[in-house]
N, C-alpha and C positions, 0 to 999 in steps of 0.2 A: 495620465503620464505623471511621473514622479519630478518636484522641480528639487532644485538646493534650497532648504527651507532656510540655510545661515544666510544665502543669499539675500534671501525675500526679506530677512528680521534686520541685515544691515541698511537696506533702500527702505524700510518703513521707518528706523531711527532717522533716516537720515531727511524724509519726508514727514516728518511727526506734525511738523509746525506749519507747514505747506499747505495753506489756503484751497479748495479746491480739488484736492489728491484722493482717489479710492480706489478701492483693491478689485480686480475684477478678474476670473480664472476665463483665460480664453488663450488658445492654442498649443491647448495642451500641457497648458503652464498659469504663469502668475501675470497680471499684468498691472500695471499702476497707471491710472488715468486724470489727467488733467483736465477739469472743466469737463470731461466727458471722452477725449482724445487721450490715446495710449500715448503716453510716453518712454516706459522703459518698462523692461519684466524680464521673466528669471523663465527660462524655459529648459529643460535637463538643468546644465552646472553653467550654461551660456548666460551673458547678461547680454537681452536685448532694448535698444534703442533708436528711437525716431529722431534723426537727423538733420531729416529733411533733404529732398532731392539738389540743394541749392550747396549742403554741406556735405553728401554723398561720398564723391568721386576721393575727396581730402581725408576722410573719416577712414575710409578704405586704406589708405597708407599708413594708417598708424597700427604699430605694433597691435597683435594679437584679436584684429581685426577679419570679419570676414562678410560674405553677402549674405542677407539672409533670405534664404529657400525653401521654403516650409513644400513649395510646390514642383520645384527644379526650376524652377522661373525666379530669377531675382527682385524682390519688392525694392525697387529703387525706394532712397530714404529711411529705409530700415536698416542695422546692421547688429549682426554678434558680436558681441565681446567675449572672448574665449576667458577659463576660469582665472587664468593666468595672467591675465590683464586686468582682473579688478582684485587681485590681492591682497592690494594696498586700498584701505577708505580713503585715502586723498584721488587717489585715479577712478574708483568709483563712482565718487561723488564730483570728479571732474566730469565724467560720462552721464550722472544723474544730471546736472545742470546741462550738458547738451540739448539732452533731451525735452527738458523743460524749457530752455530758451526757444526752441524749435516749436514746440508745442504751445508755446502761452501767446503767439503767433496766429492759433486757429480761433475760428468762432467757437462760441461754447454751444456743446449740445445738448 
Protein backbone atom coordinates (compact mmCIF):
# COMPACT_ATOMS: atom_id res chain seq x y z
CA UNK A 1 0.00 0.00 0.00
CA UNK A 2 1.15 3.47 -1.08
CA UNK A 3 1.46 5.90 2.10
CA UNK A 4 2.03 10.11 1.80
CA UNK A 5 5.72 10.07 1.78
CA UNK A 6 5.43 14.30 2.49
CA UNK A 7 3.76 12.95 5.19
CA UNK A 8 6.17 10.30 6.71
CA UNK A 9 9.33 13.20 5.80
CA UNK A 10 7.30 15.98 8.13
CA UNK A 11 6.75 13.40 11.37
CA UNK A 12 10.65 12.11 10.91
CA UNK A 13 11.84 16.12 10.85
CA UNK A 14 9.77 16.52 13.48
CA UNK A 15 10.96 13.22 15.49
CA UNK A 16 14.71 13.67 14.48
CA UNK A 17 15.92 14.37 17.92
CA UNK A 18 13.41 12.07 19.73
CA UNK A 19 15.24 9.65 21.87
CA UNK A 20 13.98 6.18 21.31
CA UNK A 21 11.74 6.73 17.88
CA UNK A 22 12.00 4.06 14.60
CA UNK A 23 10.41 3.67 11.65
CA UNK A 24 8.78 0.52 11.22
CA UNK A 25 6.25 -0.28 7.84
CA UNK A 26 3.22 -2.05 9.25
CA UNK A 27 -0.53 -1.84 8.09
CA UNK A 28 0.05 -1.21 5.08
CA UNK A 29 1.73 1.95 5.77
CA UNK A 30 4.46 3.73 7.79
CA UNK A 31 4.54 3.55 11.47
CA UNK A 32 6.78 5.41 14.07
CA UNK A 33 7.59 3.66 17.26
CA UNK A 34 8.39 4.71 20.62
CA UNK A 35 10.62 2.56 22.93
CA UNK A 36 9.10 -0.31 20.77
CA UNK A 37 5.14 1.08 20.82
CA UNK A 38 3.43 2.71 17.76
CA UNK A 39 2.76 6.00 18.30
CA UNK A 40 1.77 7.66 15.08
CA UNK A 41 2.02 6.69 11.26
CA UNK A 42 0.94 7.79 7.85
CA UNK A 43 -1.24 5.14 6.30
CA UNK A 44 -2.80 6.30 2.50
CA UNK A 45 -2.86 10.54 3.07
CA UNK A 46 -4.39 9.55 6.94
CA UNK A 47 -2.17 10.56 9.85
CA UNK A 48 -2.53 7.84 12.52
CA UNK A 49 -2.25 8.11 16.24
CA UNK A 50 -2.29 6.33 19.67
CA UNK A 51 -4.37 8.22 22.07
CA UNK A 52 -4.97 5.99 24.29
CA UNK A 53 -8.35 4.67 25.28
CA UNK A 54 -8.39 7.23 28.55
CA UNK A 55 -8.07 10.18 25.68
CA UNK A 56 -10.27 8.44 23.05
CA UNK A 57 -13.91 9.48 23.36
CA UNK A 58 -12.32 13.58 23.51
CA UNK A 59 -9.81 12.87 20.53
CA UNK A 60 -13.02 11.89 18.47
CA UNK A 61 -14.55 15.35 18.72
CA UNK A 62 -11.90 17.32 17.30
CA UNK A 63 -12.11 18.30 13.88
CA UNK A 64 -11.08 16.16 10.99
CA UNK A 65 -10.94 13.22 13.28
CA UNK A 66 -12.19 9.63 12.75
CA UNK A 67 -12.13 5.86 14.33
CA UNK A 68 -9.73 3.80 13.06
CA UNK A 69 -10.86 0.43 11.25
CA UNK A 70 -8.58 -1.25 9.57
CA UNK A 71 -11.10 -4.24 10.52
CA UNK A 72 -14.66 -2.65 10.60
CA UNK A 73 -14.17 -3.11 14.43
CA UNK A 74 -13.02 0.14 15.92
CA UNK A 75 -9.32 -0.01 17.74
CA UNK A 76 -10.42 1.95 20.74
CA UNK A 77 -7.18 4.39 21.31
CA UNK A 78 -6.27 4.52 17.87
CA UNK A 79 -7.54 7.39 15.63
CA UNK A 80 -7.08 9.10 11.93
CA UNK A 81 -6.38 12.32 11.27
CA UNK A 82 -7.76 13.16 7.89
CA UNK A 83 -5.17 15.03 5.48
CA UNK A 84 -6.83 18.14 6.29
CA UNK A 85 -6.19 18.18 9.63
CA UNK A 86 -2.59 18.00 9.66
CA UNK A 87 -1.92 20.84 7.03
CA UNK A 88 -0.55 22.87 9.25
CA UNK A 89 3.10 21.51 11.18
CA UNK A 90 1.78 23.12 14.39
CA UNK A 91 -1.52 20.71 14.45
CA UNK A 92 0.71 17.91 13.28
CA UNK A 93 2.90 18.09 15.65
CA UNK A 94 0.32 18.94 18.23
CA UNK A 95 -1.17 15.31 17.22
CA UNK A 96 2.70 13.92 17.19
CA UNK A 97 3.06 14.85 20.89
CA UNK A 98 -0.35 13.25 21.62
CA UNK A 99 0.79 10.36 20.69
CA UNK A 100 3.93 10.37 22.39
CA UNK A 101 2.54 11.59 25.67
CA UNK A 102 0.33 8.55 25.39
CA UNK A 103 2.98 6.20 24.34
CA UNK A 104 5.96 7.18 26.64
CA UNK A 105 3.38 5.96 29.23
CA UNK A 106 3.96 2.13 28.05
CA UNK A 107 6.68 -0.28 29.11
CA UNK A 108 9.47 -0.52 26.51
CA UNK A 109 9.64 -3.46 24.38
Amino acid sequence: MVYDEGLAQRIREFLDAAPGVTEKKMFGGLAFMLNGNMTVGVIKDDLMVRVGKEHYEQALKTEFTREMDFTGKPLRGMIFVDEEGVSEDSILHFWIEKGLAFTSTLPHK
